[in-house]
N, C-alpha and C positions, 0 to 999 in steps of 0.2 A: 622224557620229561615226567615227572614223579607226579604224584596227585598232589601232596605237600606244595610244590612249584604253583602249579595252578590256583590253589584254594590263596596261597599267600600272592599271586599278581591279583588275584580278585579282592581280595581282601584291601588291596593298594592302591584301585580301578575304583574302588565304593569309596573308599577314604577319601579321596582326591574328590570326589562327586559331592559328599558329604560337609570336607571340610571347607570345600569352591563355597559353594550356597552359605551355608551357616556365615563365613565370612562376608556373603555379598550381602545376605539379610543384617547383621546388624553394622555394616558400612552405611546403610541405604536409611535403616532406623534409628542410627546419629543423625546422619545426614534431614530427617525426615522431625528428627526433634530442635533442630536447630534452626529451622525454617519458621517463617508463622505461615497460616493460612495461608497468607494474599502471595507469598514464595511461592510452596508449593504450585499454586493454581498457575503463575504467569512464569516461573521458571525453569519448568521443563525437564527438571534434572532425571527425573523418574521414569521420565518420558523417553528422552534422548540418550541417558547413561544406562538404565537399569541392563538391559538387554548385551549391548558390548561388554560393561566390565562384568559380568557374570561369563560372558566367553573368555575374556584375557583373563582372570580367575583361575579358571579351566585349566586354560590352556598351562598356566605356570605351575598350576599345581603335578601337571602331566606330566610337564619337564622336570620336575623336581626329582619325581618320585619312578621314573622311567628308570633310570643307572639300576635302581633296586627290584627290577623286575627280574626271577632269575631263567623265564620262558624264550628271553628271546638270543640268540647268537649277535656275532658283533656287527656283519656284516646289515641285519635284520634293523638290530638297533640302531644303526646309523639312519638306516632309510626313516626310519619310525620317527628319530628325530631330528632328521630334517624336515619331514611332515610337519611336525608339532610346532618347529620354529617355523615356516613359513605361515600356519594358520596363526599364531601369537602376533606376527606382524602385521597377518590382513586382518584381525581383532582388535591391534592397535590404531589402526588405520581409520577402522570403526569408529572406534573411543575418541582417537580427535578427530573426527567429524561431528561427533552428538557434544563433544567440547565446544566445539565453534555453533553450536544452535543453541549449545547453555550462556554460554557467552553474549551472544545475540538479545536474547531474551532478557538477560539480566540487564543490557546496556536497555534496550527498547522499553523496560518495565519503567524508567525514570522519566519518559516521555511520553503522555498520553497525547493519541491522535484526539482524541476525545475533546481537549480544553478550549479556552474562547480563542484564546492565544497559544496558535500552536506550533508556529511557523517554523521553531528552533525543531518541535517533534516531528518536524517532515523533511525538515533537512538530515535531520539524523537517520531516520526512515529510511529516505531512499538510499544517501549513501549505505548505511549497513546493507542494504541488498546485494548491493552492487561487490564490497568486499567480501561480502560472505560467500559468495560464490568464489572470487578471489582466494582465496583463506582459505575454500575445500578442493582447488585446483593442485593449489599447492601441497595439501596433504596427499593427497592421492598421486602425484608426482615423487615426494618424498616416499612416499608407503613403497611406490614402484622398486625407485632407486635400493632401497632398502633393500626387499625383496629380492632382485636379481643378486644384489651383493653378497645374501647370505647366503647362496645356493654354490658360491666358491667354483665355481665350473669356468673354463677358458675359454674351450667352444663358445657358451653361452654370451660372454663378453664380444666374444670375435662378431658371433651374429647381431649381437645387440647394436655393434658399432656398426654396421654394418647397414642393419635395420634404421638407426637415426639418420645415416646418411642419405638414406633413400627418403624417410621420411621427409627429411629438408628439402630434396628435389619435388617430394610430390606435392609439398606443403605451399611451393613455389607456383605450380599448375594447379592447386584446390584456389589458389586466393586468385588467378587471376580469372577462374572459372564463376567462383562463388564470393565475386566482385560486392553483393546486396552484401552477404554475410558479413563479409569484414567489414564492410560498412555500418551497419549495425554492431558489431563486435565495438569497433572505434567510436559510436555516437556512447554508445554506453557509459564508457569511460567521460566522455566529455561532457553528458548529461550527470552524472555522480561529481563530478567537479564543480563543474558552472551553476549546478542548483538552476538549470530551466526550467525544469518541473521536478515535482516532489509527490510523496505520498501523500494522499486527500487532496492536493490541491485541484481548486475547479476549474476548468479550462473550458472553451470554445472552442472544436473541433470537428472541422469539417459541415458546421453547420449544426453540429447537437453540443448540449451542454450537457455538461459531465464529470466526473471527478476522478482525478485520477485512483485504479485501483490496485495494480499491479504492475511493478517495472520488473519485468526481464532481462535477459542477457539478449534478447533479439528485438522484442517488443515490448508494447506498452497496450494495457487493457482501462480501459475509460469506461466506468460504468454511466450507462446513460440516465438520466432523471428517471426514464419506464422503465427502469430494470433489466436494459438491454444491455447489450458488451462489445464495447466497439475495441476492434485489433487493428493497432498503426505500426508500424516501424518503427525502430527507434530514431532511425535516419528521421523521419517525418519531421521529428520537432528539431532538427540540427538547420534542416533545407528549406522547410514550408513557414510559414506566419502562421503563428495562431495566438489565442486569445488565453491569459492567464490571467484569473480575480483574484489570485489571491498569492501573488508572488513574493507581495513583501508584506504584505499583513489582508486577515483576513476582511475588515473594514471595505463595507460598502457603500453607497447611495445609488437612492434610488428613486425614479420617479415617476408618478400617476396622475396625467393629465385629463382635467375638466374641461366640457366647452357650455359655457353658460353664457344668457343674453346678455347684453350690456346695462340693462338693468340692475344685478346681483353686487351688492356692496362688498368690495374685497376686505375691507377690514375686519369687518365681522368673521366670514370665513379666513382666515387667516388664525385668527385667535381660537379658532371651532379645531381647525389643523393641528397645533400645540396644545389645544385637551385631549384629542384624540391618543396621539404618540405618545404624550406624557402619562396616560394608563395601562399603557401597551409595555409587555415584558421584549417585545420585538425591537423596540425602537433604544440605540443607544445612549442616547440624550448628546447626540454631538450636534447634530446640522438639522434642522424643521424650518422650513422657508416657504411661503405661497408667492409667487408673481404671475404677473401679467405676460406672457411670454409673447403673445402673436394675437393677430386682432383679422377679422373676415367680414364679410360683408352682412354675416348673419348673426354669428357667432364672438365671444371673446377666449381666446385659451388660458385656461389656467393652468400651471405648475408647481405641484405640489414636490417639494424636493426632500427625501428623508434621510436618513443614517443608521445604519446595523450594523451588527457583530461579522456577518458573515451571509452568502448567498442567499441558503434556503430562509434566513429570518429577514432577508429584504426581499424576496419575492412574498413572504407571507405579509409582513407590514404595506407593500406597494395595494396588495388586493381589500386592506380593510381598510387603508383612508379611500381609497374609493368606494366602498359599499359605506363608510360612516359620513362620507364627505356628501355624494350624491342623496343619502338618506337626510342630513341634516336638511338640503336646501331644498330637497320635495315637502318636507314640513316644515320650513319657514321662509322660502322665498318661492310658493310653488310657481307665478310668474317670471320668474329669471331662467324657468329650462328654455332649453329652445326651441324659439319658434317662428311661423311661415306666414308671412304677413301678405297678404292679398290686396289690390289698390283697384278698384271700380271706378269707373265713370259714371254719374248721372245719363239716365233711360228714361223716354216716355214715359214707361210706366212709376218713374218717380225715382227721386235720390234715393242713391244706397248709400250705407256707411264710407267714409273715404279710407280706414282698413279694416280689415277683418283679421284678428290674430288666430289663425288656428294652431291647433297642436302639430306638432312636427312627426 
């Protein structure tokens, strides 16, 4: 092999390097001027593609210019590109996977979990989880199929058939071994269907509140109000009761119960109720109602009933008509809180009052 030989595969090894990049650079700065800002940021292309098609690049420039390498013998070159085509395919393989995460993103960027009304963006939410994972099973199946096919080998085939048959037997003793899994495997599915729960949505489970924050292909993660992370099954929500606010719209009420004497004039509070909520950015302006609900021997209950967008702004509205409701009527009916009435008898030493109201 001549020095001539070597300087010109080198020379054809830098080119291919040379002319991969510079191509993948201004694919990436069309790509990158045809986007606005708010693209860039939320669709991932840069993210997900940059990295693979700069290897399938590579790779084809390898293949191209390999026939003109004049170092290597035939036997050599065969091996060399069979190599090159088996990485082009696991390159490819790459490339539609960061496909289906640009894809994702692109559909996910039209639905913010974010808005008052989100319920279509959590239905889309979760099902895309669930496909996408779907969609990269099947790449990677196909990537396979590909791969063993181009490698032209018979043994290969013989074993492979050979391999799937055992597979199916053992596939047969994994599921009845690892009974939860397929279980959860199949609630997946039927949770991505049925819209049981969805992303963001807030749920009662197990006794904490929580939102959903993560569906898996095995589980589900519920972040808890404190910042905890609770891990259920996905079987859980197929098999168990639990509690969903927000299944067909985010729309809540809520309600903060007074107990005041029977003294305290409902009409007034009542109308104090509907000033409150009506300067509150909390309150929806659908439902504000006070009644009488239950009545004690001491006491009378009141029910303040309210309306929100959603969870956390009726737990926030529930807490300030009570702090604005019990504030109003310590300054203007401070005798209506309640209170412990004592009854005496007349004593030798003289009548006492026939009650005594003290404070409770």
């Amino acid at each position: 092999m001549t020095e001539k030989n070597w300087m010109l595969a080198t020379f054809l090894v830098c080119a291919v390097i040379v002319f991969g990049n510079g191509a993948h650079y201004l694919l990436f700065r069309l790509l990158g001027r045809s986007q606005t800002e708010k693209q860039r940021r939320y669709w991932g292309v840069r993210q997900h593609l940059a990295m693979p098609a700069r290897a399938v690049l590579l790779a084809i420039g390898i293949s191209v210019v390999l026939p003109l390498v004049p170092i290597l013998s035939v036997s050599l070159r065969v091996e060399v590109e069979q190599a090159v085509r088996v990485l082009l395919i696991l390159f490819l393989g790459w490339l539609g996977i960061g496909g289906i995460y640009v894809f994702q993103s692109i559909l996910l960027n039209r639905f913010d979990l974010a808005a008052a009304d989100n319920l279509r963006a959590r239905r889309v939410h979760t099902q895309m989880q669930f496909f996408r994972r779907v969609l990269i099973g099947i790449v990677v199946l196909m990537d396979a199929g590909v791969l063993i096919w181009s490698l032209h080998n018979h043994d290969l085939w013989k074993y492979g058939t050979g391999l799937l048959a055992s597979a199916g037997l053992a596939s047969l003793l994994l599921a009845a071994a690892a009974k939860s899994t397929a279980s959860n495997l199949i609630a997946g599915l039927q949770i991505a269907l049925s819209e049981i729960i969805r992303m963001d949505d807030v749920v009662i489970v197990e006794g904490e509140w929580g939102r959903i924050e993560e569906i898996t292909s095995t589980y589900v993660v519920v972040k808890i109000w404190d910042e905890r992370r609770l891990m259920v099954p996905l079987s859980y929500f197929i098999e168990t009761p639990f509690q969903n606010w927000t299944r067909r719209t985010s729309n809540l009420m809520g309600t903060a119960f007074l107990y005041v004497d029977y003294s305290v004039p409902v009409e007034p509070l009542r109308e104090e109720l509907r000033k409150i909520v009506s300067q509150s950015q909390l309150w929806d302006g659908r439902i504000c109602g006070l009644q009488v609900t239950n009545l004690t021997d001491r006491t009378m209950e009141l029910r303040c009933l309210v309306s929100s967008r959603g969870s956390s702004e009726s737990f926030d509205l529930r807490c300030l008509v009570r702090e604005k409701m019990i504030e109003h009527i310590r300054d203007n009916y401070p005798r209506a809180l309640p209170t412990l009435r004592i009854e005496s008898h007349a004593t030798e030493a003289g009548e006492l009052p026939a009650s005594i109201p003290t404070g409770e």
